[in-house]
N, C-alpha and C positions, 0 to 999 in steps of 0.2 A: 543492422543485423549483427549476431552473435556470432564471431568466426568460428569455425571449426578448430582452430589452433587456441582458443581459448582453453577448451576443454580436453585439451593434451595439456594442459598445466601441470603438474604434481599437485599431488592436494596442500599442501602447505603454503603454496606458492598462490594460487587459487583464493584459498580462505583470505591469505591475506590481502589480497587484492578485494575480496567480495567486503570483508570487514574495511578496508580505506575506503571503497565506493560510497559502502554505507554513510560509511562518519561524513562524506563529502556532502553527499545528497542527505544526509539531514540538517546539513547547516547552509546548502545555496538548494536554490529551486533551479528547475530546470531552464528557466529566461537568465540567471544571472550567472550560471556553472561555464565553465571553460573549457577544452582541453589541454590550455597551461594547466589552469586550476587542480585539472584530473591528476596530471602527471605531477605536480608538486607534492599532491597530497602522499600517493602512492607511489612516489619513486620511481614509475618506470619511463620508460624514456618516450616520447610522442611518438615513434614510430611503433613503439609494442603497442603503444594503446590503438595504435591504428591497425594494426597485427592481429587483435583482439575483436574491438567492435569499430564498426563504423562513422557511428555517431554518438557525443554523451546520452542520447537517448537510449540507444541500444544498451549502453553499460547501465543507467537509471532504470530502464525496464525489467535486465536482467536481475538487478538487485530487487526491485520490487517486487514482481514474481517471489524471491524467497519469503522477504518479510510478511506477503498476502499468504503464502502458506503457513508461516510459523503463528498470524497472529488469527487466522480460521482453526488451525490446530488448539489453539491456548482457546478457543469458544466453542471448541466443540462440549458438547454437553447435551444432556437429556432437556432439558430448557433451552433452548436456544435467547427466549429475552431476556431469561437470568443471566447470561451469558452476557450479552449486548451490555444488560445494566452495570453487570459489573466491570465490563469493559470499560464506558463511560465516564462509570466512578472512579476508579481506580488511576484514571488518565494521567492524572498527575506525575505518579512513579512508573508509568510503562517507557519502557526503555528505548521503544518506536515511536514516541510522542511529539518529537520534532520531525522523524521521516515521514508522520504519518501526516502531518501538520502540512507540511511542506509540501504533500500529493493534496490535499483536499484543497488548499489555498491556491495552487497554482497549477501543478505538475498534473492533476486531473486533466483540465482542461487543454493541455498540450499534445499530452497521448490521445484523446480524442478528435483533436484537431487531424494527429500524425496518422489516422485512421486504427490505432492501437488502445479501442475500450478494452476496460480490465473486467468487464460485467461478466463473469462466468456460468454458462450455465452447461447441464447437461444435456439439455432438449427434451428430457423424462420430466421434467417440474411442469405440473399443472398450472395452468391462470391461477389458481388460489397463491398456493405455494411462492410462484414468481413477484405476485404483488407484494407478498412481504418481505421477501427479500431484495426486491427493492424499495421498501419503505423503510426497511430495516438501515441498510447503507445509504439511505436519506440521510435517518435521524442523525447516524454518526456523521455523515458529510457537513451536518449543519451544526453538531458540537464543533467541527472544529473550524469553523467558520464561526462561528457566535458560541464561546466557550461559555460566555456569563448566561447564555439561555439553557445552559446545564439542568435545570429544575421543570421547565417546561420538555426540552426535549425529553428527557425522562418521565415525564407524566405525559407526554404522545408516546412512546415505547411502551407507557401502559395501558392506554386508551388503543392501541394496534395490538396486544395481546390479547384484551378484551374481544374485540370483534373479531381474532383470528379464528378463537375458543365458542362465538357465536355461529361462527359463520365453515365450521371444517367438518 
């Protein structure tokens, strides 16, 4: 859990701590990260980190949460697969590529363990709608799981445009 005394931080104080969580959790997954680890990177002492969140979890979530906004925000668009593709493409120089590397590789599978799925919906998305958006965060689950099948995942991204265009 997120304490409440978190979010009395100053913003300055805040950011910096959200921007060290990040740089931590994109370089350990959630099975290797610490609470040393936490408090080396960011400076503050293990009882603020305990002061703050509970568990590394809680702090990894919270940072996740942002970057699942900032990196829906960067795909939003009138295509949503043009989106995906160039997301895909582009992977190389995105600057979440190890955070994001590091949820699909491991950190996925912990938060679902922890009963914390990230699968967001609004309960308004039709059966159609639903299904591609979860095939959609397949395809990218499985770039970064098998980067070198980059060419096929992208030609099912486009064979699922296809039928979505058949089928809406």
């Amino acid at each position: 859990m997120i304490k409440p005394l978190f979010y009395k931080l100053n913003d300055e104080k805040r950011r910096k701590l959200e921007a060290d969580l990040y740089q931590i959790f994109s370089e350990k997954d959630l099975i290797t990260v610490s609470v040393k680890d936490i408090v080396a990177v960011t400076g503050i002492s293990r009882g603020s980190f305990y002061t703050y969140f509970d568990t590394p979890v809680d702090a990894y979530s919270y940072v996740f949460r942002k970057v699942l906004i900032r990196v829906h925000q960067q795909m939003m668009g009138a295509n949503a697969f043009g989106s995906v593709r160039q997301f895909i493409e582009s992977m190389d120089e995105n600057p979440d590529r190890d955070f994001l590397k590091n949820y699909y590789t491991v950190n996925e599978m912990i938060l679902e363990a922890n009963g914390e799925s990230q699968m967001i919906t609004t309960g308004e998305e039709n059966l159609h709608k639903w299904m591609v958006l979860v095939s959609i965060h397949e395809l990218i689950r499985r770039y970064f799981l098998n980067p070198g099948d980059k060419v096929e995942i992208l030609s099912r991204l486009s064979s699922l445009e296809e039928w979505e265009k058949e089928n809406s």
